[in-house]
N, C-alpha and C positions, 0 to 999 in steps of 0.2 A: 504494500500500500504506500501512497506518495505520502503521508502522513509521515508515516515511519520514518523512511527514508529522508526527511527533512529536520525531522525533530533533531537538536542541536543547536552548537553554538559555530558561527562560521565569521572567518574573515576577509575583508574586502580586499578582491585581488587588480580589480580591472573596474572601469565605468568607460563605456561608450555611448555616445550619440550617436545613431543611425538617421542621417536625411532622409528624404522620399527618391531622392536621384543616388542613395548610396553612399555619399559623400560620410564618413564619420571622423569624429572628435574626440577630444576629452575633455568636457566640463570643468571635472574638477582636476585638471593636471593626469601627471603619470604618479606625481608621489600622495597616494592615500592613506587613509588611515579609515577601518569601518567594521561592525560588529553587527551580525545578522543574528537573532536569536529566536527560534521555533523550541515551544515546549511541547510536552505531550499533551495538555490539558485546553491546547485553541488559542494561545496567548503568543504575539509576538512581540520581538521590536526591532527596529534598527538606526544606525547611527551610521553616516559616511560623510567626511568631509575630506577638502586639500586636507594635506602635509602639511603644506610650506606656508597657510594661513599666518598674517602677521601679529604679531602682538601690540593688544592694546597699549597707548602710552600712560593710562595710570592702573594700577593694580585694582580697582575696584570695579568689579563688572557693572553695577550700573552708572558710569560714570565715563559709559566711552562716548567718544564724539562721534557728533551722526555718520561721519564716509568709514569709523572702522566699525561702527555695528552693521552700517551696508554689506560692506565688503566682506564681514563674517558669516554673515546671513546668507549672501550670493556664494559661498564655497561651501556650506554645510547642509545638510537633512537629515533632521532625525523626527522619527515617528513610534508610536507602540498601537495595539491594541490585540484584538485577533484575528483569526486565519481561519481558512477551511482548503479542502485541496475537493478538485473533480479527477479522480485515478483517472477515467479514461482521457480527459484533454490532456491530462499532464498540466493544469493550472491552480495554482495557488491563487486563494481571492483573499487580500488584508484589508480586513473594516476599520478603518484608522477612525482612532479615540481619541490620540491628541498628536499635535503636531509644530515643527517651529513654522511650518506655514499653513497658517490659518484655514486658508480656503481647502485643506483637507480634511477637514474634522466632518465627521460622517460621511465622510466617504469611501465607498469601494473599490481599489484596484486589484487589476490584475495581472499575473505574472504567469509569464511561460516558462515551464522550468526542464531544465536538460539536468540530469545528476552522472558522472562519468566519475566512476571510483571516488574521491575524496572533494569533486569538481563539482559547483552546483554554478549552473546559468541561471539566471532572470533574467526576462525578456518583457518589457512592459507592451502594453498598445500603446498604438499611435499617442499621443500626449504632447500639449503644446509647452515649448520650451524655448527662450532665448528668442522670442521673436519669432518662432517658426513652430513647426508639428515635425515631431520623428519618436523615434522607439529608443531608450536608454537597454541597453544590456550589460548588466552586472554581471561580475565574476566571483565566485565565495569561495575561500578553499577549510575546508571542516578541519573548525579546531578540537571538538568534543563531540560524540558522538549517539547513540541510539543507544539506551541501556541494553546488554546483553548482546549486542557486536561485536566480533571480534576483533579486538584490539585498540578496546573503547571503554 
């Protein structure tokens, strides 16, 4: 079951932009940092932002000036809530609860998922980004795994 097979903790290997002419990017750079978390009870979250994000110039988070909370905002996302999977699409749907951007909170997306040994793809739908509509695909490589896996 795709359930199974996801439950874990994984981390971010890759983010791509896919255009409609093919053309792909990388959003948030090559150097990331990101935590995918599927439990067994329907509960997820994730967290992906840059690397190389810069540091605010006073140590007090509410206290940054407006172009570096822009600019943290424009290189991060993080979401929780829960999951369901359809075994035969091979799709994961996240009902997001909360989020650092707003216009997600109740809502449902969806993920096409590839699993290849320790490899898990996401594949979103179409979704509008950066002024345009394309498909992001993530890369997760499994840090923790399925109770009673072997070598988990």
């Amino acid at each position: 079951m795709l359930k199974d097979e996801l439950v874990g903790t994984w981390k971010l290997v890759s983010m791509e932009y896919v255009q409609p002419d093919g053309r792909r990017n990388h959003p948030f750079g090559i150097h990331l940092l990101g935590c995918l978390m599927y439990d067994a009870h329907g509960n997820m979250s994730v967290q992906l932002m840059r690397g190389d994000r810069a540091f605010f110039e006073s140590p007090d988070p509410l206290a940054s000036k407006p172009q570096e909370t822009k600019a943290a905002m424009d290189g991060a996302a993080f979401y929780f809530g829960t999951y369901s999977v359809d075994d035969e699409a091979r799709v994961v749907s996240h009902a997001i609860e909360g989020s650092l951007f707003p216009n997600w909170l109740g809502v449902v997306q969806r993920r096409h998922v590839l699993i290849e040994g320790e490899k898990l793809s996401l594949r979103t739908e179409p979704m509008p980004f950066a002024g345009g509509s394309g498909v992001m695909v993530l890369t997760w490589r499994r840090l923790s795994g399925r109770a009673g896996a072997p070598g988990h």
